[in-house]
C-alpha positions as CSV (number, residue, x, y, z in Angstrom):
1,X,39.4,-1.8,25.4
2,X,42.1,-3.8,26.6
3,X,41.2,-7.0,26.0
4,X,44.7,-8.7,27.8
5,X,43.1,-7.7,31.7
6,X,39.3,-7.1,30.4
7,X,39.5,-3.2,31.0
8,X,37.6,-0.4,29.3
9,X,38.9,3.3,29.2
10,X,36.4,6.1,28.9
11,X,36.1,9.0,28.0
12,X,33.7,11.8,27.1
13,X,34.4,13.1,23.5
14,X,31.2,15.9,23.5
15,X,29.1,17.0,26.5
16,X,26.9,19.3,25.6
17,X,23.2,17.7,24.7
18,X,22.6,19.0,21.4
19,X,22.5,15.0,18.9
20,X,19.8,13.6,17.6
21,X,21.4,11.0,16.0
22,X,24.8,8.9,16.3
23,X,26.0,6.0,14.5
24,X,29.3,4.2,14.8
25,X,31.5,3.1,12.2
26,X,31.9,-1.2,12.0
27,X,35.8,-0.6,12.8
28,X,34.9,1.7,15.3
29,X,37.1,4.4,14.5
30,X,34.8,7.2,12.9
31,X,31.7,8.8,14.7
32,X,29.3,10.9,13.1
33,X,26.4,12.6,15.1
34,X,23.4,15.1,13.9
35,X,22.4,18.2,15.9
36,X,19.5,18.6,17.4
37,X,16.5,20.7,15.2
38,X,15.7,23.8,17.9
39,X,13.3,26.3,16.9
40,X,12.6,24.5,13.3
41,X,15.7,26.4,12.6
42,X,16.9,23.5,10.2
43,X,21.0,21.7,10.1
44,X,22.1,20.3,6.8
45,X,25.6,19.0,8.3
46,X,27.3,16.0,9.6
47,X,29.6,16.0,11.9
48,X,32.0,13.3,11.9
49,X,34.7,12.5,14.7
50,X,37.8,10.2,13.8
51,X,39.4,8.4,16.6
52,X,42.2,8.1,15.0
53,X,43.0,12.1,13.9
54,X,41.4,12.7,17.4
55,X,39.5,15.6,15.7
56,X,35.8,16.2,14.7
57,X,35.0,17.1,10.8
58,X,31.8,19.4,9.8
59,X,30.3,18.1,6.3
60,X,27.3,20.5,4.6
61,X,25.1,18.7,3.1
62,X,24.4,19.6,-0.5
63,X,22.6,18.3,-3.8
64,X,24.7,17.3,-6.7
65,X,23.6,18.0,-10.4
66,X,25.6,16.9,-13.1
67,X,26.7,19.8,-14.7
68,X,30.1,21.0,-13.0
69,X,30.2,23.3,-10.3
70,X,26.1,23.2,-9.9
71,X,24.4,22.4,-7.1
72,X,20.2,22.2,-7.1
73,X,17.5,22.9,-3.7
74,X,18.3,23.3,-0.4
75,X,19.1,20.0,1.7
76,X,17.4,21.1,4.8
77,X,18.3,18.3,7.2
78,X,19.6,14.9,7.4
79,X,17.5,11.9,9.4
80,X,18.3,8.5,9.0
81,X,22.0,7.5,8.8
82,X,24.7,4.6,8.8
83,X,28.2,3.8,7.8
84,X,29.3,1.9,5.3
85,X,31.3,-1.6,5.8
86,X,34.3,0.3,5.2
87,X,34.0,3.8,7.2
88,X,34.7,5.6,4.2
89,X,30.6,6.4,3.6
90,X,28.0,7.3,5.3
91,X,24.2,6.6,3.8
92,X,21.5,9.3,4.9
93,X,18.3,10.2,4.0
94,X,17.8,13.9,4.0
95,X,14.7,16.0,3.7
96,X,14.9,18.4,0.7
97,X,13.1,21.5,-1.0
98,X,13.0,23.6,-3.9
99,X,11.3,26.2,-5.9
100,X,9.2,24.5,-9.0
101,X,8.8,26.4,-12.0
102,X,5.2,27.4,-10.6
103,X,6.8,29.2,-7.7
104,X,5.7,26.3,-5.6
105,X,7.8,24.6,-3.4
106,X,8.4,21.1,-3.7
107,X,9.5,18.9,-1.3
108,X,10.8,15.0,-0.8
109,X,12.9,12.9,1.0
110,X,15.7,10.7,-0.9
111,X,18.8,8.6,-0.1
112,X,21.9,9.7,-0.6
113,X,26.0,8.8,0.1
114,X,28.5,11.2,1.5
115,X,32.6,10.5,1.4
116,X,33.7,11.2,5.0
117,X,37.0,9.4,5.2
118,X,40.1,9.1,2.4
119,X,41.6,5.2,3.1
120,X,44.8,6.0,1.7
121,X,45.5,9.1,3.3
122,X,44.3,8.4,6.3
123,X,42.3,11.5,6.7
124,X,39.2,13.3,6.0
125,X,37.5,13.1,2.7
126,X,36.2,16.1,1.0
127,X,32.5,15.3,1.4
128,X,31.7,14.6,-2.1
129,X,27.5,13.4,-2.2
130,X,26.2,11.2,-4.7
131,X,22.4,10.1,-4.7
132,X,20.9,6.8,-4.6
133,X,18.4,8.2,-7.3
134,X,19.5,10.8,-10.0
135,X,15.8,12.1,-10.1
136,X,12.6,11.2,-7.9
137,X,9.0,11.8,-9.7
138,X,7.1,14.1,-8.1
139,X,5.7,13.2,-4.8
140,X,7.7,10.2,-4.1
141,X,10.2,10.1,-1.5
142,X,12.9,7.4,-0.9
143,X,14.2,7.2,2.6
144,X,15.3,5.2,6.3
145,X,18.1,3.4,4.4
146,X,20.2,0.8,5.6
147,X,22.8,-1.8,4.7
148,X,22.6,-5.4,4.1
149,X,24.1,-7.2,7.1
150,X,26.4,-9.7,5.2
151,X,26.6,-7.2,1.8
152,X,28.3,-4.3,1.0
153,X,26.2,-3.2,-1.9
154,X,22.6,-4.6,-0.8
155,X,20.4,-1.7,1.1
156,X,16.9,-1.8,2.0
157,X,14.5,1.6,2.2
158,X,11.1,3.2,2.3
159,X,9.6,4.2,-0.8
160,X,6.4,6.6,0.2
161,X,4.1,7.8,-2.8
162,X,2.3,10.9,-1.0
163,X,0.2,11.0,-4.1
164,X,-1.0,7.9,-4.1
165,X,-1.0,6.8,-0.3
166,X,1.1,4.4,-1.0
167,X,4.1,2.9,1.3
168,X,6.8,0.1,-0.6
169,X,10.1,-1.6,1.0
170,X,12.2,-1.8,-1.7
171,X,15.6,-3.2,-2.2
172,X,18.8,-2.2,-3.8
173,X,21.5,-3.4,-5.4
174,X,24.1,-0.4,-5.6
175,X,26.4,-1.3,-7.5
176,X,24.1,-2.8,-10.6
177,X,21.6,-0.3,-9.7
178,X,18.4,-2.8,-10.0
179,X,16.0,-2.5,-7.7
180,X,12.8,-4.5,-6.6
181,X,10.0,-4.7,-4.1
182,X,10.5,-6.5,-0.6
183,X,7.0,-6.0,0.8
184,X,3.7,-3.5,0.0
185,X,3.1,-1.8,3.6
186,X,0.7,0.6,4.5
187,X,2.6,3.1,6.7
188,X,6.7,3.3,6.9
189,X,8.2,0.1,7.5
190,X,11.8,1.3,8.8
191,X,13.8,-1.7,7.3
192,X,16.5,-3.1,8.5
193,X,17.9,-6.5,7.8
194,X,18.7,-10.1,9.9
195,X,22.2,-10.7,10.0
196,X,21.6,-13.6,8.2
């Protein structure tokens, strides 16, 4: 955009119709798109484009454990998405599943943050995932995350007890970590928040 003589310059970065999802980051200099699900053949990646590099970025979606170099059940596709204030983060939920010790598989939905972008180098970050929850109970699901207008550590989200039938806004404050209850629904609510 040239804002001197009020012209716009554009340009197709992708053609092919294969997202799902795109959001844009607030400086407007990171991308980051989700492919389309075809044939239930599930995508556990993001694919991020930086304006800047003038490249696109392919982070694989994983689930972090604390013990080094172990990773636990298979992400099997990202939904819900959005950037942090700063670029360097994106939020997603993702849609998960793994083998109990029963042989059954369980499955759940949670929140969780993935480093796309490295401030000081300027480039790509190494797409390190840390969860908004270390470990859901059984049945519940967290998901449809998004960010505070005028925070950048208050989020809002679904909280769906499958068990119970049971369907919470909650709130979060992610850098204390406390949480509490916005409303009691009785389906998803999709938060989001005013900008005031």
């Amino acid at each position: 955009v040239n804002y001197d003589n009020g012209t716009v310059d554009e340009y197709e970065i992708q053609g092919d119709p294969v997202w799902r999802n795109v959001i844009i980051s607030k400086d407007g200099n990171r991308i980051a798109a989700l492919e389309e699900v075809i044939d239930n053949q599930e995508n556990n990646f993001i694919y991020v484009f930086d304006f800047n590099l003038n490249q696109w970025e392919t982070f694989e979606l994983y689930n972090p454990t604390y013990t080094e170099g172990i990773e636990t059940g298979d992400v099997l596709y990202p939904d819900a998405m959005e950037f942090d204030f700063n670029g360097v983060e994106i939020m997603y939920d993702a849609f998960n599943t793994i083998e109990s010790n029963t042989g059954d598989e369980l499955t759940w939905w949670d929140v969780n943050f993935i480093t796309v972008h490295n401030q000081s180098s300027g480039n790509f970050a190494d797409g390190t995932v840390s969860k908004l929850f270390s470990g859901l109970p059984e049945g519940v699901s967290v998901g449809n995350a998004t960010f505070s207008k005028n925070s950048p550590y208050i989020i809002a989200f679904d909280l769906f007890d499958f068990d119970n039938d049971t369907y919470t806004i909650m709130g979060a404050n992610i850098e204390t970590g406390a949480t509490g209850t916005f409303f009691e629904n009785g389906q998803l609510g999709y938060p989001n928040f005013s900008k005031d």
